[in-house]
Structures are given as C-alpha cells and as structure tokens.
C-alpha positions as CSV (number, residue, x, y, z in Angstrom):
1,X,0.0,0.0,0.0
2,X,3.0,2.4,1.0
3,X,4.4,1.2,-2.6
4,X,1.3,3.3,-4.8
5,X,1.5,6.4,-3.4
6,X,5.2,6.4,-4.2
7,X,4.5,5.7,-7.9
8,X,1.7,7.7,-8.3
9,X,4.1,10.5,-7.4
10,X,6.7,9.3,-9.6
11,X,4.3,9.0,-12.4
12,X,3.3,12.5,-12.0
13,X,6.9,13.8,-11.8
14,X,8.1,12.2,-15.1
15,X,4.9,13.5,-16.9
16,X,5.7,16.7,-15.3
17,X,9.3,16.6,-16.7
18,X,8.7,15.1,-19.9
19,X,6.1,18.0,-20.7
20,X,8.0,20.8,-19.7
21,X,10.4,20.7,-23.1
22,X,7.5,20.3,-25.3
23,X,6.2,23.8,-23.3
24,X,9.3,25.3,-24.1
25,X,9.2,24.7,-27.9
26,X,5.6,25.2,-28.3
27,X,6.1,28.9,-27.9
28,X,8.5,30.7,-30.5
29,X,10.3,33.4,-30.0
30,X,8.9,36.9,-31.2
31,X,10.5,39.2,-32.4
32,X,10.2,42.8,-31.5
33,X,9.6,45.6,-33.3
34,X,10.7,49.3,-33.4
35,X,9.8,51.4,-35.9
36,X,10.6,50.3,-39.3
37,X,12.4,47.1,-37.8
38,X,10.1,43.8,-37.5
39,X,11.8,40.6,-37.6
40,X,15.1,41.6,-37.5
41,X,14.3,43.4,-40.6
42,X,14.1,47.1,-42.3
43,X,10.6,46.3,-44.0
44,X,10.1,50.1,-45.4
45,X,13.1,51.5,-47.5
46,X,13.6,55.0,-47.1
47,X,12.8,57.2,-49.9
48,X,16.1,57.6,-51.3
49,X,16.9,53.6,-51.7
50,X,13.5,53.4,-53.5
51,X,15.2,56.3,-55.9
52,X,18.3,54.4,-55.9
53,X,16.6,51.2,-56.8
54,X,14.2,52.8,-59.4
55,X,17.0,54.5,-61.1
56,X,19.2,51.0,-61.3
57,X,15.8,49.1,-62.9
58,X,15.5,52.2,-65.7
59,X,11.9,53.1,-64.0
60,X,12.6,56.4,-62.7
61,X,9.4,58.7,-62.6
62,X,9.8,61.9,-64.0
63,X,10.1,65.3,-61.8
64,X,6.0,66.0,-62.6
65,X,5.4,62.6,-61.3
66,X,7.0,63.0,-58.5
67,X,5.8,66.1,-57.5
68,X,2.1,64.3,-58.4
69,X,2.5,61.7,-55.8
70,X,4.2,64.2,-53.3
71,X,0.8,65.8,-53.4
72,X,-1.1,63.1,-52.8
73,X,0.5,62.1,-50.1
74,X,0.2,65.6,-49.0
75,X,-3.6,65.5,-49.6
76,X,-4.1,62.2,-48.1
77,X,-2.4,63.0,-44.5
78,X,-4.3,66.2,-44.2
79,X,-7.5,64.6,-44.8
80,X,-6.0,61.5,-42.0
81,X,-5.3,64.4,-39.9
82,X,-9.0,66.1,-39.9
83,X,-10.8,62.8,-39.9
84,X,-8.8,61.8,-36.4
85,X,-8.7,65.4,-35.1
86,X,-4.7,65.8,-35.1
C-alpha cells in the first residue's frame, strides 16, 4: 500500500518533466519591433533607396510625377489628420 502512493508521485513527476520541453518549444520566439524594424528586418526602404533602386531598374518617374504623388500624399495626410482630429 506504501508502494502506490510512491508511484503515483513518480508517475506524475516524469509527466511533469517530460512535458516541460514540449512547453518550451511550443512557444517561439517573437520578435520585437521598433519602428521600421520587424523581424530583425528594415521592412520600409527610405525614400532615397527606392530612388536608388528605381534609377538602377531604368523606371525612374519623372520630376512631374514625383511632385504628383508628393501631393497626394500631401492630400491624403491632411484629410488622415481632420478625420482623427490631429
């Protein structure tokens, strides 16, 4: 009788250590974020590497292009800014 108590123990303890490293693995490590960096990585280039890399692929917009999407952009945040009351 002394003898199940002892294994019932025993029984629970190696459950208990044999689940513990399947704990540890089921949760993966997440990666922070700050700013621009998620994942360990720059996910939004700045504005001159997307020149850079426009004018190395031959797609370069023109000045009046530029100065089109400059305005939008423009347009767009002061309509973000009224709608949220910034």
């Amino acid at each position: 009788m002394k003898n199940i108590p002892f294994s019932m123990a025993a029984t629970v303890l190696t459950v208990a250590l044999l689940a513990a490293p399947a704990a540890a693995f089921a949760q993966p490590q997440v990666p922070t974020r700050e700013g621009n960096i998620w994942g360990w990585r720059d996910h939004q280039p700045t504005e001159s590497e997307v020149l850079k890399n426009e004018a190395a692929a031959g797609v370069e917009p023109t000045p009046t292009q530029r100065q089109s999407e400059s305005s939008t952009v423009d347009q767009l945040y002061r309509q973000l800014m009224v709608t949220s009351g910034g």
